[in-house]
PDB file as gemmi writes it, atoms N, CA and C in Angstrom:
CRYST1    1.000    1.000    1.000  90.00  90.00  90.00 P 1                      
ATOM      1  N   UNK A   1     -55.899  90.625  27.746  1.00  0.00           N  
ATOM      2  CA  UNK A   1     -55.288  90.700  26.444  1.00  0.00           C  
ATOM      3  C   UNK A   1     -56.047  91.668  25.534  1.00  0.00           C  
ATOM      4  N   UNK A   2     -57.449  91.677  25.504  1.00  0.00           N  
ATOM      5  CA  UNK A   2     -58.314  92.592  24.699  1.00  0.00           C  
ATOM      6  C   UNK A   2     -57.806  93.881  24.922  1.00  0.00           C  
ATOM      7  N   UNK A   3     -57.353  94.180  26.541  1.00  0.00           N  
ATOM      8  CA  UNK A   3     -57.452  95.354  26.981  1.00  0.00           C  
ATOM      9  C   UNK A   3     -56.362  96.201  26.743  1.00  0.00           C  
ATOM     10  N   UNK A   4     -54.545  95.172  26.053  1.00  0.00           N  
ATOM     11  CA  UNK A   4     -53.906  95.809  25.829  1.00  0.00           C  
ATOM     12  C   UNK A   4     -54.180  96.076  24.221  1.00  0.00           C  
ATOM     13  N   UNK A   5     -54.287  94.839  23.362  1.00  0.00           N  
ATOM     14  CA  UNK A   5     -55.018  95.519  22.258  1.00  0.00           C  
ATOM     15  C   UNK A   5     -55.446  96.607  22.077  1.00  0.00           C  
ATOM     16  N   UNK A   6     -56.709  97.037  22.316  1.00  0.00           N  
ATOM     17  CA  UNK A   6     -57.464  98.051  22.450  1.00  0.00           C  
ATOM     18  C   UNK A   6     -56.568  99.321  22.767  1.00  0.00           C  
ATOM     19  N   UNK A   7     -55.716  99.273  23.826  1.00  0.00           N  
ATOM     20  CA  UNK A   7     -54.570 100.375  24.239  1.00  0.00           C  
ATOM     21  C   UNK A   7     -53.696 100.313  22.932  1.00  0.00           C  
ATOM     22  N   UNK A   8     -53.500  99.906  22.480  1.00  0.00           N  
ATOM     23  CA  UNK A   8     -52.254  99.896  21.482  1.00  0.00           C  
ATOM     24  C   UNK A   8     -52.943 100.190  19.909  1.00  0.00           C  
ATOM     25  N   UNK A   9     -54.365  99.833  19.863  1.00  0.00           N  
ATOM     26  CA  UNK A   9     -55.137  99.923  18.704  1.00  0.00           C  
ATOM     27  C   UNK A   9     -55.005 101.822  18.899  1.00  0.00           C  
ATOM     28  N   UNK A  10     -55.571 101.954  20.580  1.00  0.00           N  
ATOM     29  CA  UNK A  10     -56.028 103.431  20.291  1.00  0.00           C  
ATOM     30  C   UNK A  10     -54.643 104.357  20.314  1.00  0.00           C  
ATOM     31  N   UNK A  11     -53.538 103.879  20.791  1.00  0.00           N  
ATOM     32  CA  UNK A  11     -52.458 104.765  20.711  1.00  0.00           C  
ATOM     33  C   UNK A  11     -51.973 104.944  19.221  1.00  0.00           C  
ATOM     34  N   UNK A  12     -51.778 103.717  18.162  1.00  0.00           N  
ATOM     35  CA  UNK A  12     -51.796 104.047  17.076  1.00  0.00           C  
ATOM     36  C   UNK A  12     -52.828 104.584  16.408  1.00  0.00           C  
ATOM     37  N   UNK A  13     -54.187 104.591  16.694  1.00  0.00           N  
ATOM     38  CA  UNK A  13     -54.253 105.631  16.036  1.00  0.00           C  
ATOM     39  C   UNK A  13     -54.413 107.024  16.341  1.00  0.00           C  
ATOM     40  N   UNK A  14     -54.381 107.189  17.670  1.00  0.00           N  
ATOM     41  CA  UNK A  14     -53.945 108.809  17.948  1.00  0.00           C  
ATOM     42  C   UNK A  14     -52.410 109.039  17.053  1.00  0.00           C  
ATOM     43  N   UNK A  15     -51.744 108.534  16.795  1.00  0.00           N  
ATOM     44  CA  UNK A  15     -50.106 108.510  16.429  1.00  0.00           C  
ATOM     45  C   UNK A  15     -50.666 109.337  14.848  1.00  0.00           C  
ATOM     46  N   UNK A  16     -51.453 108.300  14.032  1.00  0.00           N  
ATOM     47  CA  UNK A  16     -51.666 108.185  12.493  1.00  0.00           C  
ATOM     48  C   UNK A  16     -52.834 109.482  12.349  1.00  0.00           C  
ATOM     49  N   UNK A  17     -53.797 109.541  13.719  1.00  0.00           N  
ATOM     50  CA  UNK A  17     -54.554 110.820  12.448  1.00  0.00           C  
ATOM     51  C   UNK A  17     -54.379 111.667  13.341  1.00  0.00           C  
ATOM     52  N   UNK A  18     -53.783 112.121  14.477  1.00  0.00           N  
ATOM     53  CA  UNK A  18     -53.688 113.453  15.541  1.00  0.00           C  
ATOM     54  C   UNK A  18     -54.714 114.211  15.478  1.00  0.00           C  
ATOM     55  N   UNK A  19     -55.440 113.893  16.409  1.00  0.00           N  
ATOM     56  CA  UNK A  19     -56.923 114.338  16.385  1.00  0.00           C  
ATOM     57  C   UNK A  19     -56.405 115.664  17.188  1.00  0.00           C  
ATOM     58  N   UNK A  20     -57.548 116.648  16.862  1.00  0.00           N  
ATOM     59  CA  UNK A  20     -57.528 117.838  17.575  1.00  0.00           C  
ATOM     60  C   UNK A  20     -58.398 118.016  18.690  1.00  0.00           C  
ATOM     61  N   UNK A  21     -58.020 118.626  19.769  1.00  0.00           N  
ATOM     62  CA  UNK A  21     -58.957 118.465  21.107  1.00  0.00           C  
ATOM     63  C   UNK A  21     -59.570 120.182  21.059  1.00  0.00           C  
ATOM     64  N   UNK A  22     -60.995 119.934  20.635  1.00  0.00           N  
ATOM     65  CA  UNK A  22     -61.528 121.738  20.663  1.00  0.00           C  
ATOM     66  C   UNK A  22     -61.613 122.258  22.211  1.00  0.00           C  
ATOM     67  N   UNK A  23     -61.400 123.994  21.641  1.00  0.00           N  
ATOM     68  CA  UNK A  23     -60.471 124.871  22.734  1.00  0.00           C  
ATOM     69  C   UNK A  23     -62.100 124.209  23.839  1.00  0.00           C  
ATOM     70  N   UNK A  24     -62.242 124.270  23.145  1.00  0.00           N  
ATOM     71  CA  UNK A  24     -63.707 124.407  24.534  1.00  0.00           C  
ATOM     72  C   UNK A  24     -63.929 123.476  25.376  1.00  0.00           C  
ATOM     73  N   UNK A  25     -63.258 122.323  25.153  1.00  0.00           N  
ATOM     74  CA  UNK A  25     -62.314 120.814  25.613  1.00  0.00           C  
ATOM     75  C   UNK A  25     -61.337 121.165  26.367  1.00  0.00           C  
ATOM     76  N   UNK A  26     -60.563 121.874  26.075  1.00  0.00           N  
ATOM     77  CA  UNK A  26     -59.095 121.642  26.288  1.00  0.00           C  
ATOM     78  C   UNK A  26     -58.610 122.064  27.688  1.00  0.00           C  
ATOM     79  N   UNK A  27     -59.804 122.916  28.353  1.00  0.00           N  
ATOM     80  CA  UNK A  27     -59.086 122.927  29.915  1.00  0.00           C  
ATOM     81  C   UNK A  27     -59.937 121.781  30.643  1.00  0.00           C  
ATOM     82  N   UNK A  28     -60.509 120.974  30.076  1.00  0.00           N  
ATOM     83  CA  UNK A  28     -61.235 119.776  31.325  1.00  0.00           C  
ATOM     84  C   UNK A  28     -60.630 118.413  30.737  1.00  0.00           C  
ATOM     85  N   UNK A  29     -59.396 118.728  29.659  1.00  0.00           N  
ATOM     86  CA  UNK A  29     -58.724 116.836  29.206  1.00  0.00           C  
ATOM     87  C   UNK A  29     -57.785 117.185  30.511  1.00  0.00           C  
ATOM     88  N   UNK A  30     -56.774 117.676  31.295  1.00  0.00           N  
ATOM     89  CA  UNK A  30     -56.133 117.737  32.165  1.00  0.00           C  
ATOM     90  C   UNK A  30     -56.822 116.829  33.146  1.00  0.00           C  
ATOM     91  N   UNK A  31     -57.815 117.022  33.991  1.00  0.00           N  
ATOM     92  CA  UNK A  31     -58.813 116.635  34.904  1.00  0.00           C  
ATOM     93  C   UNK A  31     -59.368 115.692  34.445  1.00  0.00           C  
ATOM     94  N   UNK A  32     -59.970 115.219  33.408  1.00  0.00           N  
ATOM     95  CA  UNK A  32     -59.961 113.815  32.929  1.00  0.00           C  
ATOM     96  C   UNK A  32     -59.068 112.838  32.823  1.00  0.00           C  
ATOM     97  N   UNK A  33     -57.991 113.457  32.060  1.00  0.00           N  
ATOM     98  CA  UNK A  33     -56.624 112.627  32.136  1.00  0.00           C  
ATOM     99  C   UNK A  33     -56.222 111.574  33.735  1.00  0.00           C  
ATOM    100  N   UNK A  34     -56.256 112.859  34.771  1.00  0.00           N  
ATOM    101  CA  UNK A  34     -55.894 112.341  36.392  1.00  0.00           C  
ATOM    102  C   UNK A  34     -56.987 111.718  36.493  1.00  0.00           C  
ATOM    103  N   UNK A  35     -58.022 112.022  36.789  1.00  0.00           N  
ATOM    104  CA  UNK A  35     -59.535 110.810  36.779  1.00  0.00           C  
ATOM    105  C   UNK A  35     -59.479 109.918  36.110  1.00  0.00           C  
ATOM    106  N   UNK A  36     -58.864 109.518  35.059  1.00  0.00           N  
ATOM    107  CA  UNK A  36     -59.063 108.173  34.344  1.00  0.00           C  
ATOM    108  C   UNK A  36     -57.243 107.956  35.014  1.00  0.00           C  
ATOM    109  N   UNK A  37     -56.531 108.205  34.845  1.00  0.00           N  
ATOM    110  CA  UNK A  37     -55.280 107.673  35.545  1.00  0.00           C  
ATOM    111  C   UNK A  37     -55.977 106.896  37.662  1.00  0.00           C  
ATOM    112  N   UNK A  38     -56.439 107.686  38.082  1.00  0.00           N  
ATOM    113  CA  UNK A  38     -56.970 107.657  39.442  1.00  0.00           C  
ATOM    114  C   UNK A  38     -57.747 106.412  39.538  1.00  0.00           C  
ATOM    115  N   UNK A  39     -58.809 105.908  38.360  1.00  0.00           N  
ATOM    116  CA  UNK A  39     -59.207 104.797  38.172  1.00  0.00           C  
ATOM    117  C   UNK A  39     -58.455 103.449  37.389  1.00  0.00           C  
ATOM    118  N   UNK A  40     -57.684 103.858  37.167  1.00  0.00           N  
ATOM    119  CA  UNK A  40     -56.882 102.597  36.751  1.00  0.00           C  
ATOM    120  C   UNK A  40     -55.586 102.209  38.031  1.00  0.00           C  
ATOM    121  N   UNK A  41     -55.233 102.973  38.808  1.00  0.00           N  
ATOM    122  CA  UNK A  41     -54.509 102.715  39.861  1.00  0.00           C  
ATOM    123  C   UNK A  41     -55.175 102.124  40.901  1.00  0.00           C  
ATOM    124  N   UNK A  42     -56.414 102.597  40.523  1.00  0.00           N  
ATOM    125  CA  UNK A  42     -57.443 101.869  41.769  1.00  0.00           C  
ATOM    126  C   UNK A  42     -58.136 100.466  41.067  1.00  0.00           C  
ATOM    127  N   UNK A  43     -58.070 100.564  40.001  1.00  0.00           N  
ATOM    128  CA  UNK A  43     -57.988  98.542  39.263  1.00  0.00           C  
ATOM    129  C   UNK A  43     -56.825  98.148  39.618  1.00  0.00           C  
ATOM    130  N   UNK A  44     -55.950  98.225  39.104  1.00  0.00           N  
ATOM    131  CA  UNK A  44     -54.723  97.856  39.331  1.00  0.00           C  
ATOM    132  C   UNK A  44     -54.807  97.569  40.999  1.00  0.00           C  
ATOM    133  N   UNK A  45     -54.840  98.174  41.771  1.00  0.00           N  
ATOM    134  CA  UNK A  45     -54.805  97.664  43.218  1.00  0.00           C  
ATOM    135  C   UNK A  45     -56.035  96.680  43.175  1.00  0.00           C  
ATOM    136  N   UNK A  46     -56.939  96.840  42.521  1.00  0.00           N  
ATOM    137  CA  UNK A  46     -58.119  95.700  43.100  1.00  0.00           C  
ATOM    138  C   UNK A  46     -57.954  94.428  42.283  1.00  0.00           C  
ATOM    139  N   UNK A  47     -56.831  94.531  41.458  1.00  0.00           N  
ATOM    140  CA  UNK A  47     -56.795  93.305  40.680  1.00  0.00           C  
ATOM    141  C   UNK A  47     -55.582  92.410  41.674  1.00  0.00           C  
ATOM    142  N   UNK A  48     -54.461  93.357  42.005  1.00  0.00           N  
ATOM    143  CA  UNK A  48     -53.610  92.854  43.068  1.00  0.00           C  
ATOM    144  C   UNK A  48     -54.272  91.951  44.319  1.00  0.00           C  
ATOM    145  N   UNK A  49     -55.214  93.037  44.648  1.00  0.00           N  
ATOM    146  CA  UNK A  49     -56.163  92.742  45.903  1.00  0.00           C  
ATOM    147  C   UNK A  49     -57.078  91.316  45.989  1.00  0.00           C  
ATOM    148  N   UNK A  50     -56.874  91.090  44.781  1.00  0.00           N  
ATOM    149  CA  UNK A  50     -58.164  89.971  44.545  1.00  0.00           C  
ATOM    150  C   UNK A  50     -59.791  90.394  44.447  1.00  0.00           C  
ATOM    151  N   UNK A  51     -59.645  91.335  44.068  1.00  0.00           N  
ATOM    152  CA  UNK A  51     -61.311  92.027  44.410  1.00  0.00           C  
ATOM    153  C   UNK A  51     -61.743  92.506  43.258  1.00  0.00           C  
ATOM    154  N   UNK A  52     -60.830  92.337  42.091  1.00  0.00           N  
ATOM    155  CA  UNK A  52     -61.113  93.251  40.796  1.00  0.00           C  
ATOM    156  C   UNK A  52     -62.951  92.981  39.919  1.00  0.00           C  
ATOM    157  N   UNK A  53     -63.391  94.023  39.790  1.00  0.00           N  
ATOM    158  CA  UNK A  53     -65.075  93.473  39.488  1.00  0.00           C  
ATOM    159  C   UNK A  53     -65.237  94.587  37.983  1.00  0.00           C  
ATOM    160  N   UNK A  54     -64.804  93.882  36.824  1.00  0.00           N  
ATOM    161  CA  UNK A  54     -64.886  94.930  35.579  1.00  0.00           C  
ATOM    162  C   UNK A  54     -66.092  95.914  35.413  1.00  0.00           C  
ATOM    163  N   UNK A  55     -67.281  95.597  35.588  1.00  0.00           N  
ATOM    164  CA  UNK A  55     -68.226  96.636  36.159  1.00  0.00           C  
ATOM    165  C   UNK A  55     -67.926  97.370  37.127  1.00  0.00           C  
ATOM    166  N   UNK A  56     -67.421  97.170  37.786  1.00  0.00           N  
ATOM    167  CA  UNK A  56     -66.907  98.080  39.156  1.00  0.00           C  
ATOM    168  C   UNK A  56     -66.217  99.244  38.545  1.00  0.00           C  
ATOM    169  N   UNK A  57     -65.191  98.712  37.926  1.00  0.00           N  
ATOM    170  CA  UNK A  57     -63.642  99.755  37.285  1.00  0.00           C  
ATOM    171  C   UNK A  57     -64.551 100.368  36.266  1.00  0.00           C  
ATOM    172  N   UNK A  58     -65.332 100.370  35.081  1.00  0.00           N  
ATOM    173  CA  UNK A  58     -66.118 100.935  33.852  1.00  0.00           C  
ATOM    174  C   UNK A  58     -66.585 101.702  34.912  1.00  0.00           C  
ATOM    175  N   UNK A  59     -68.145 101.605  35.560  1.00  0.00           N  
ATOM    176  CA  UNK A  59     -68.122 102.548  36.052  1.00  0.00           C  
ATOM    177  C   UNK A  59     -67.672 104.049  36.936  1.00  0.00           C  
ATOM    178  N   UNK A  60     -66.333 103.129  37.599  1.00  0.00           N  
ATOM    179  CA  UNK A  60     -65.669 104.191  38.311  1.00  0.00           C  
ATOM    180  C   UNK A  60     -65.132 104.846  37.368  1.00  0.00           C  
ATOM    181  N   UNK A  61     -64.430 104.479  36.473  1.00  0.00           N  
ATOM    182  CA  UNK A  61     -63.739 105.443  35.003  1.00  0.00           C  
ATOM    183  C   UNK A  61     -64.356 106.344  35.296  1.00  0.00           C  
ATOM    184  N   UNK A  62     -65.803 105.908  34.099  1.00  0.00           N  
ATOM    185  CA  UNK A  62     -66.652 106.895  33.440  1.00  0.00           C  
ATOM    186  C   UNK A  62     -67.118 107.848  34.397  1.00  0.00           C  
ATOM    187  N   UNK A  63     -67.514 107.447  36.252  1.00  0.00           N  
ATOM    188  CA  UNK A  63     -67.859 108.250  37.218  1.00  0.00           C  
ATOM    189  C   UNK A  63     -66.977 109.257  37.527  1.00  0.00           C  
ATOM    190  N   UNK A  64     -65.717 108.889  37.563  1.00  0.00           N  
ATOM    191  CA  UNK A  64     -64.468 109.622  37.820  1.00  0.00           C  
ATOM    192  C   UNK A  64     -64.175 111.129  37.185  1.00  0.00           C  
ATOM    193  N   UNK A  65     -64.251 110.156  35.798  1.00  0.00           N  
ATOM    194  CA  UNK A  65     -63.982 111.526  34.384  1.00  0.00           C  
ATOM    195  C   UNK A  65     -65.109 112.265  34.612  1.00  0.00           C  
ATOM    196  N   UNK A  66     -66.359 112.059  34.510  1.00  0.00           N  
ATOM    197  CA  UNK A  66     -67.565 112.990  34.076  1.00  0.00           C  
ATOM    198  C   UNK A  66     -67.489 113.805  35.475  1.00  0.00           C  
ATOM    199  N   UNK A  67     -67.616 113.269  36.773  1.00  0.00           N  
ATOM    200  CA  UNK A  67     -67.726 113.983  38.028  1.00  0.00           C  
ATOM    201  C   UNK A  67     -66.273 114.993  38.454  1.00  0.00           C  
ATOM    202  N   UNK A  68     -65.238 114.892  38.076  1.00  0.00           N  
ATOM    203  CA  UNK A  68     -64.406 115.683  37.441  1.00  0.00           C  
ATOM    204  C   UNK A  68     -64.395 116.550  36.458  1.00  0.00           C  
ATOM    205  N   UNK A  69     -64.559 116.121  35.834  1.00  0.00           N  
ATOM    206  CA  UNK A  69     -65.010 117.323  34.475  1.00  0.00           C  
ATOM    207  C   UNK A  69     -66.578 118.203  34.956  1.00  0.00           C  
ATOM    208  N   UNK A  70     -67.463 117.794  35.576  1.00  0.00           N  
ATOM    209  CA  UNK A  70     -68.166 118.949  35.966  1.00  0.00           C  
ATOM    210  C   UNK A  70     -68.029 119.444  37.182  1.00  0.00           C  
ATOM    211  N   UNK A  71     -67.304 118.937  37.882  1.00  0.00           N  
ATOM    212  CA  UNK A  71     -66.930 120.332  38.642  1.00  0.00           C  
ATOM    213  C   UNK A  71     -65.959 121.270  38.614  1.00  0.00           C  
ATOM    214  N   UNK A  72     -64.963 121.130  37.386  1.00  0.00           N  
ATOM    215  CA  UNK A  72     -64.068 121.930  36.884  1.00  0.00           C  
ATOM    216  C   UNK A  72     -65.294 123.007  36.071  1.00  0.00           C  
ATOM    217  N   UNK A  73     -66.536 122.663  35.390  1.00  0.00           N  
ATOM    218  CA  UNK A  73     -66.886 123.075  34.528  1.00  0.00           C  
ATOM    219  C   UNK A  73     -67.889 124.535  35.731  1.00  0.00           C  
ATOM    220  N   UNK A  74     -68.320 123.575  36.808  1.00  0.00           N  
ATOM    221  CA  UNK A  74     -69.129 123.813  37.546  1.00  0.00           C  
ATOM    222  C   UNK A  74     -68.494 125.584  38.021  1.00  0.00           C  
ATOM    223  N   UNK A  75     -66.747 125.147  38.418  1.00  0.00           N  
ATOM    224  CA  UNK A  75     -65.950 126.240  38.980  1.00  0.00           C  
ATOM    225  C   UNK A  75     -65.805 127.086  37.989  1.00  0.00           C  
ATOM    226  N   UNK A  76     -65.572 126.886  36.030  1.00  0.00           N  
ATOM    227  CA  UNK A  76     -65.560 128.166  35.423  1.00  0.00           C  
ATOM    228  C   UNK A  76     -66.572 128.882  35.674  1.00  0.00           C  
ATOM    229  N   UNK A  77     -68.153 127.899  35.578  1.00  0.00           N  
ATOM    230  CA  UNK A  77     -69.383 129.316  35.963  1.00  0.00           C  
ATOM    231  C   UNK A  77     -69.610 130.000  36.976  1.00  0.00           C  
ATOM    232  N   UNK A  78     -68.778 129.663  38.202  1.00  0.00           N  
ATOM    233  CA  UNK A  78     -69.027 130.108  39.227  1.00  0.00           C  
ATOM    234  C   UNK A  78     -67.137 131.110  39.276  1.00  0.00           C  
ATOM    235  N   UNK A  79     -66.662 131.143  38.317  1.00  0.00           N  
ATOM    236  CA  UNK A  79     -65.562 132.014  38.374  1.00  0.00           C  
ATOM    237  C   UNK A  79     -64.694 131.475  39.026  1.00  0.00           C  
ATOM    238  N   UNK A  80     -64.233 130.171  39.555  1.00  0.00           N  
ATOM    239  CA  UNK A  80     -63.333 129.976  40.345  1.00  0.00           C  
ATOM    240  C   UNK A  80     -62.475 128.771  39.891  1.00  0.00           C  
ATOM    241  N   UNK A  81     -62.476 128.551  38.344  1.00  0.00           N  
ATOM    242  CA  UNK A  81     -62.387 127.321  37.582  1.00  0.00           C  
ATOM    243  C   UNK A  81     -60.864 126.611  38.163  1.00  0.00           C  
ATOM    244  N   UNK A  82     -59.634 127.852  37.924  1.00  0.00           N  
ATOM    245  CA  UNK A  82     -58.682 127.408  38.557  1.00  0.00           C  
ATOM    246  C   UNK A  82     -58.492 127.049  39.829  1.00  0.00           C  
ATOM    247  N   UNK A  83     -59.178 126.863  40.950  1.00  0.00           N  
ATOM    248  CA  UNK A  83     -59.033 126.862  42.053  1.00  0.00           C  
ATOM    249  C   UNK A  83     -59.213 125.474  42.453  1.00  0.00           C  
ATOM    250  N   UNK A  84     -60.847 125.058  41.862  1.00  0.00           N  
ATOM    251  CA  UNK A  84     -61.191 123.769  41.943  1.00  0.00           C  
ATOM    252  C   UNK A  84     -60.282 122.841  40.807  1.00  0.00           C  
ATOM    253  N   UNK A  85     -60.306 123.280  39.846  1.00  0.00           N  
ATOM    254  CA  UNK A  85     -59.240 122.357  38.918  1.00  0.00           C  
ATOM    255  C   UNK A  85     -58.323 122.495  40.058  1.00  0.00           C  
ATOM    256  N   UNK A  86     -57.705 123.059  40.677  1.00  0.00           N  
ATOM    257  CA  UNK A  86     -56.788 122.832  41.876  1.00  0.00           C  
ATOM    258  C   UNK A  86     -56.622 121.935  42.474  1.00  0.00           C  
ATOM    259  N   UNK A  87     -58.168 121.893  43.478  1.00  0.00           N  
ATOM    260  CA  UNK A  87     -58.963 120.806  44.425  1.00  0.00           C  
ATOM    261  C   UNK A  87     -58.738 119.661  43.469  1.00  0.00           C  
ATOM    262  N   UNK A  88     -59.300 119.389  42.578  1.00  0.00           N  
ATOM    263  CA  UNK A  88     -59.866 118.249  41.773  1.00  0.00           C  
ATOM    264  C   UNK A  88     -58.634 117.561  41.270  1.00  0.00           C  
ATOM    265  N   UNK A  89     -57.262 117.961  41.441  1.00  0.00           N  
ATOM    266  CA  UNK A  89     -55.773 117.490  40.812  1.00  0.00           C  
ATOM    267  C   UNK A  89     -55.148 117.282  42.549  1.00  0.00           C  
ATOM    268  N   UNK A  90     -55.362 117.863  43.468  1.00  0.00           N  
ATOM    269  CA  UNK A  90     -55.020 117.141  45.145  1.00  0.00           C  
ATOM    270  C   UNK A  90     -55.267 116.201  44.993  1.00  0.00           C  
ATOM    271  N   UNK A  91     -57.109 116.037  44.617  1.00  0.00           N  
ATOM    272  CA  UNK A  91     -57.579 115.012  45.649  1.00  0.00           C  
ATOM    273  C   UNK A  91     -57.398 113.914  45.295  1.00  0.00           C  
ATOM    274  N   UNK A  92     -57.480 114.114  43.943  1.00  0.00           N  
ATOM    275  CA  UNK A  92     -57.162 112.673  43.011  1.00  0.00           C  
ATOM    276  C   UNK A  92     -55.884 112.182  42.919  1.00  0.00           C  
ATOM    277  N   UNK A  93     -54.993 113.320  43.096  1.00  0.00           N  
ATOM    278  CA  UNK A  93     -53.404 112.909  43.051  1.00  0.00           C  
ATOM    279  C   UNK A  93     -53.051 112.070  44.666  1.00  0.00           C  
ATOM    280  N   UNK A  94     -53.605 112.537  45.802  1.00  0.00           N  
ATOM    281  CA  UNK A  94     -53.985 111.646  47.094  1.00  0.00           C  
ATOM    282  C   UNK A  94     -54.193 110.239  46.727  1.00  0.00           C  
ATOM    283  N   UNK A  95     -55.570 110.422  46.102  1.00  0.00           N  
ATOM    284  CA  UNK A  95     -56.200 109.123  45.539  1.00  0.00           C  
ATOM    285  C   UNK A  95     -54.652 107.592  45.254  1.00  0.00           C  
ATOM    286  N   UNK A  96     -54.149 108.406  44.215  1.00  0.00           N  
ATOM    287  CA  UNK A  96     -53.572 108.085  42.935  1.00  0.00           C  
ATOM    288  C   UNK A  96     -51.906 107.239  43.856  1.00  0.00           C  
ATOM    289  N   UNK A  97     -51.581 108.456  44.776  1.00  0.00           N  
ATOM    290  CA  UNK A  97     -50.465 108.112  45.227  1.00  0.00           C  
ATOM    291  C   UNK A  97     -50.891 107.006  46.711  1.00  0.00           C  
ATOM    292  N   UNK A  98     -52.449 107.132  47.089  1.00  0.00           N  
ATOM    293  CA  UNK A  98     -52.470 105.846  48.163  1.00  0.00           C  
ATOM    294  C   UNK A  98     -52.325 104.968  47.601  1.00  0.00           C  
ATOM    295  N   UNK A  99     -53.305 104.703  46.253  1.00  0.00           N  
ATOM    296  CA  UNK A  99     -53.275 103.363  45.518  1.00  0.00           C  
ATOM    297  C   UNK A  99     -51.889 102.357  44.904  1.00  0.00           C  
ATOM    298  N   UNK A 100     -50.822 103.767  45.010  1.00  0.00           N  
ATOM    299  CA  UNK A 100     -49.493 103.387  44.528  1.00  0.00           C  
ATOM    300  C   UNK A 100     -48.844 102.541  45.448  1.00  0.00           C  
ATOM    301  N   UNK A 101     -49.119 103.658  46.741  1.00  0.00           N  
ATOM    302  CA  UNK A 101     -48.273 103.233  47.372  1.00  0.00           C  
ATOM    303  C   UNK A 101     -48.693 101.091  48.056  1.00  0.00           C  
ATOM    304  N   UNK A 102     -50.025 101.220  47.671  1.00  0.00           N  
ATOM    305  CA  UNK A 102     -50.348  99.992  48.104  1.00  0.00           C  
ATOM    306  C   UNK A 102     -50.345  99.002  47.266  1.00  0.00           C  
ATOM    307  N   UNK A 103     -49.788  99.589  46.162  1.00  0.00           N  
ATOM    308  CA  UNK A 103     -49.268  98.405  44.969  1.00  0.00           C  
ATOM    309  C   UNK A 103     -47.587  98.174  45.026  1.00  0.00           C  
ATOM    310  N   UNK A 104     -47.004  99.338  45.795  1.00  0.00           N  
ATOM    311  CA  UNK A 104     -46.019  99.045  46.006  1.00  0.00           C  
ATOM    312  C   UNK A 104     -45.444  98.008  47.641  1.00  0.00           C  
ATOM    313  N   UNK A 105     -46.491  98.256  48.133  1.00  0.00           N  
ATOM    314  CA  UNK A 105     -46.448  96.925  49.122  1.00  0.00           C  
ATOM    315  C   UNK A 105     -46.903  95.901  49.067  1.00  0.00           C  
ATOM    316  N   UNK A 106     -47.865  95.770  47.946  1.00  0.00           N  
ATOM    317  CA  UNK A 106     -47.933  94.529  47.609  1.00  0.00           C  
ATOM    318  C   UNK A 106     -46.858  93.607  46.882  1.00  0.00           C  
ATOM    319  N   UNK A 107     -46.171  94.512  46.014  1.00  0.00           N  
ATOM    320  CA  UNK A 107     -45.854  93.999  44.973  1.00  0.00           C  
ATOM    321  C   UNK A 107     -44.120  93.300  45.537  1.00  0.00           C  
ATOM    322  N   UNK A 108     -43.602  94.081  46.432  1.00  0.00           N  
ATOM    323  CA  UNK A 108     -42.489  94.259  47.325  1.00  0.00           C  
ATOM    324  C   UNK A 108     -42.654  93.632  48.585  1.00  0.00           C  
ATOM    325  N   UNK A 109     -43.827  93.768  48.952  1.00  0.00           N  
ATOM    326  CA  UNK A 109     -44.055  92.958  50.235  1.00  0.00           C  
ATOM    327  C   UNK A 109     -43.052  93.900  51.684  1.00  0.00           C  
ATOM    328  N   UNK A 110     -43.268  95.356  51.150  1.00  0.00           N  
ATOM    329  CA  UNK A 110     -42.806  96.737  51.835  1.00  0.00           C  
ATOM    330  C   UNK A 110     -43.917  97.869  52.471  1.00  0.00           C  
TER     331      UNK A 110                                                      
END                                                                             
């Protein structure tokens, strides 16, 4: 219950003050976005699963986003930023669509 709170606290207020994301931000929220989506599909299955451990999911978030975001950051200095932002939107989208698909057999029993 806290947790939809909190979702609904922070969507209104992104709504009320529209924060601005600086340019120097703005190509690693993409890759964060899928990394924090990638970890909540993978709660979501471990809560299905019976295995859900809230330390578990916090850290994977925060591991997810930051280890994503530097190797997007890693690929602009090394000149190849789009490529790995590439890599880094596969692998997680893999991620994203096993976890689906195993919430969709759970949930269906398919």
């Amino acid at each position: 219950m806290i947790a939809v709170l909190g979702l609904v606290a922070g969507v209104v207020l992104g709504l009320v003050l529209q924060p601005t994301v600086p340019p120097a931000v703005q190509p690693y929220l993409p890759i964060a976005v899928v990394a924090a989506l990638d970890a909540v599909f993978g709660g979501l299955r471990a809560v299905l699963d019976g295995v859900f451990d809230d330390r578990v999911f916090v850290v994977s978030f925060l591991s997810n986003v930051v280890v994503a975001a530097l190797v997007v950051y890693l690929g602009d200095q090394l000149g190849v930023g789009a490529q790995l932002s590439t890599g880094v939107v596969v692998v997680l989208g893999i991620r994203i669509f096993s976890n689906a698909a195993a919430i969709r057999r759970h949930l269906f029993k398919a």
